[in-house]
N, C-alpha and C positions, 0 to 999 in steps of 0.2 A: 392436563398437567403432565407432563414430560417425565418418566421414568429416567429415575440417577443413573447414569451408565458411566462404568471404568472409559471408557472409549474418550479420547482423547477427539472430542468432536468441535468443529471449527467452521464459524459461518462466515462468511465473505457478502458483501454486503455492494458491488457495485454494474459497472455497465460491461456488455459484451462487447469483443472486439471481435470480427467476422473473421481474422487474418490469423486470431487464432494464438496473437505473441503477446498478449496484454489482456488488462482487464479480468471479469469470471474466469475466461480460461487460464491465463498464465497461473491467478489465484488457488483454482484446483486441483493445479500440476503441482506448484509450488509445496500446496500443506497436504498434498500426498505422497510426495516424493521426500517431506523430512516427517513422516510418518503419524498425521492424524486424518482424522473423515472430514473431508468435505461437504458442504454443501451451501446451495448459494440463493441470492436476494436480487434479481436482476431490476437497476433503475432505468438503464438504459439501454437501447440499441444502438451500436455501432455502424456503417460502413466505412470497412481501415482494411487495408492492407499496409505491408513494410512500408510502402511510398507517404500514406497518410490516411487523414481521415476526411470522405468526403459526404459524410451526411451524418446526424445525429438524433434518436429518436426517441423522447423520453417515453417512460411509460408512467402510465397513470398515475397519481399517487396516493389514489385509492388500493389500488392492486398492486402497489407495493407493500403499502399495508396490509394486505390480503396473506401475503407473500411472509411476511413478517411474524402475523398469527399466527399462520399453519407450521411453520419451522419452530415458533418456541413451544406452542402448545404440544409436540411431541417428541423434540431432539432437545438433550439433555447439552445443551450450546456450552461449551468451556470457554471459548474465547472469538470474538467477532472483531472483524478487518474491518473496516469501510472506506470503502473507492469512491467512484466516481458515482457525483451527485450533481445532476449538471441546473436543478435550479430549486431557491429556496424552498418552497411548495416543498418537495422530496427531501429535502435536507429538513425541516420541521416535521414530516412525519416520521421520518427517520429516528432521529431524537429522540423526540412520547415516545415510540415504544422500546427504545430503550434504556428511556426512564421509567418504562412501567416494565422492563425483561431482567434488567439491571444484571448484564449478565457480566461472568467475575472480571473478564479482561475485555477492553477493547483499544484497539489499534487506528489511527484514522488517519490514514494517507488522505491530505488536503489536492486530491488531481486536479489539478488546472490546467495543465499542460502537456501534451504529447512528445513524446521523441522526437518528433517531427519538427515540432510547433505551432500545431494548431491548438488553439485554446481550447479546451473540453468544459469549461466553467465560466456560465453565463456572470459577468459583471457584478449583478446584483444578487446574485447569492454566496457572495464574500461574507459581507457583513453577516447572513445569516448562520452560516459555516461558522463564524466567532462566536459567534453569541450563543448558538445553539448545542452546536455537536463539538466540540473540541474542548470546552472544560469538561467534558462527560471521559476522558478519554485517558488511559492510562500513558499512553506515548502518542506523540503525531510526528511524522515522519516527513517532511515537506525537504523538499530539494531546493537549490537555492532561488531558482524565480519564482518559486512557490513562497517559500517565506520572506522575499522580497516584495510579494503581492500581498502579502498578511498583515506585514509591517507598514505597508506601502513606501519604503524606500529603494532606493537603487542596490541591480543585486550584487551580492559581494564580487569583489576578482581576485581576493587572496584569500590566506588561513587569518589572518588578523581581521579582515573584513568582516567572513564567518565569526568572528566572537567576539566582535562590537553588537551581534545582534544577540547575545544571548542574553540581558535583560530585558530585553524586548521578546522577545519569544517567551520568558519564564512566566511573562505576564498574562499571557492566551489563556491562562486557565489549567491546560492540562498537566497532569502528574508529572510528564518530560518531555522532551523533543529529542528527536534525532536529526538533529541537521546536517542533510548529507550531501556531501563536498564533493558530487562526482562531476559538476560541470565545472570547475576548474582544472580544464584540459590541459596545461600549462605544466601543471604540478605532476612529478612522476609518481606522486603516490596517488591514491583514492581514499582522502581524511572524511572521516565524520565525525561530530561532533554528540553524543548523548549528555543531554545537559537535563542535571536531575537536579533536586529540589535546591541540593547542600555544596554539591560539586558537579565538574565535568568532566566525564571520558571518552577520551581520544580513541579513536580507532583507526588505521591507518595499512592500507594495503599497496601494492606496486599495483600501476596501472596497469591496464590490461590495455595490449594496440588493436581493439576492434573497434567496427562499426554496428558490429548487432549488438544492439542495447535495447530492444524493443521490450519496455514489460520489467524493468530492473527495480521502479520503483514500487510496482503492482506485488512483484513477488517477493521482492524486500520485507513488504511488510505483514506480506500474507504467510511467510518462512517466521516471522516473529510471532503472529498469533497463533502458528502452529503448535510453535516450540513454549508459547504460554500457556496452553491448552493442556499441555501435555506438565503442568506443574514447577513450570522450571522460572527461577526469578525472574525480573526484568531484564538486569544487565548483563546475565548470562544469558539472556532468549536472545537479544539483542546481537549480541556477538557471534553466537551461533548461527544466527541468519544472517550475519556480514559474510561467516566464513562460506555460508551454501551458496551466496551471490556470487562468491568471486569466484569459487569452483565453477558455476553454472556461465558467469561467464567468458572463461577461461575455457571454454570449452566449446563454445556458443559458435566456431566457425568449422565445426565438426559438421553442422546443418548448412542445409542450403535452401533456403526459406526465402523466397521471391527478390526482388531489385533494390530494395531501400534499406532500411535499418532492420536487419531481422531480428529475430527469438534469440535470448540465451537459451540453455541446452537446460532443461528443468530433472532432464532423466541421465545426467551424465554418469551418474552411479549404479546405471546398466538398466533392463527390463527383465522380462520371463523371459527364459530361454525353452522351449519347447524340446525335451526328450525324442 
């Protein structure tokens, strides 16, 4: 049994990226740098760098389970992310335990798809993703191929496109969606749309002109169940982690992080300075 701890403690629940700009890592940058504890559930192994990802390796989904035990049985979890679940099998154990953890918040970035474009989510663990872990979930946070694969229709190419899908996405089951507008490259802003039970709120920033974007939707959401951990409502957690993305990646070509899509900047609001 897990001792109640003040600590604004935050599990992240998906695969590692070797490269270092996505996935656990980005996750643990992300909900320590808007100030709660990490700690993580790894389902998958990566080989990724900025260029792509060139192998993918699940892990057991016994010892995920394993993994799952040992973290609720002694961290007192406020609020849980979950990434990348790259096949049903893990996406079902995922789910039981927590529906048997029922911990207060959880967040579920639906990953399907890399910056890159290499598919991170096997085909037939769609359906299971619907059925299973996304009515459990206070918000899911799908970018628009992602809730273009959920819906199964084509993905939007405008802001009117995005909210023809909103009764369709209201349907998935969970508490809200955040459907986020950043691959409408076209548009000088970056809209999202948080479509909650009653209404929808618009969110909407100036584009940012880069190409490191690697990891925006990993720490999007893992900046949300930060800031829910830490007691703060939805649609203010929400917005709060809009505004750490667009800093992070407004910032993001401050690094020089290998040839392809890099890192946003997770620590743009400085480190230890050593005396």
């Amino acid at each position: 049994m897990a001792i109640p701890s003040k600590t604004p403690i935050t599990l992240t629940i998906a695969g590692s990226d070797s490269g270092g700009g996505a996935g656990i890592q980005a996750d643990i940058k992300a909900i320590s740098a808007t100030g709660s504890y990490a700690c993580s559930v790894i389902t998958a192994l990566t080989a990724q760098n900025t260029q792509g990802v060139s192998g993918i390796l699940a892990v057991e989904p016994g010892f995920v389970e394993q993994q799952l035990d040992s973290v609720f049985a002694d961290l007192d979890v406020k609020a849980v992310k979950v990434g990348m679940l790259s096949d049903s099998n893990i996406i079902r154990v995922v789910a039981a335990k927590l529906r048997q953890y029922q911990p207060k918040h959880l967040v579920v970035d639906p990953v399907m798809v890399a910056t890159s474009g290499d598919l991170l989510l096997q085909q037939d663990a769609i359906s299971s993703l619907k059925s299973e872990l996304l009515p459990l979930a206070d918000v899911i946070t799908p970018n628009l191929p992602e809730a273009a694969a959920l819906l199964n229709v084509a993905i939007p190419q405008s802001e009117q496109e995005m909210a023809n899908m909103i009764a369709g996405l209201r349907e998935l089951g969970s508490e809200s969606v955040l459907l986020k507008g950043g691959h409408l490259e076209q548009d000088t802003n970056s809209t999202d749309l948080l479509i909650l039970a009653d209404n929808v709120v618009r969110m909407s920033t100036p584009r940012i002109p880069t190409s490191n974007t690697h990891g925006t939707g990993c720490t999007l959401s893992s900046a949300t169940a930060s800031f829910l951990a830490q007691g703060i409502e939805l649609t203010t957690a929400v917005q709060y982690a809009k505004s750490y993305i667009t800093m992070a990646i407004s910032h993001a070509d401050e690094l020089e992080i290998g040839s392809g899509h890099g890192p946003v900047h997770h620590f743009f609001a400085g480190h230890y300075q050593p005396q």
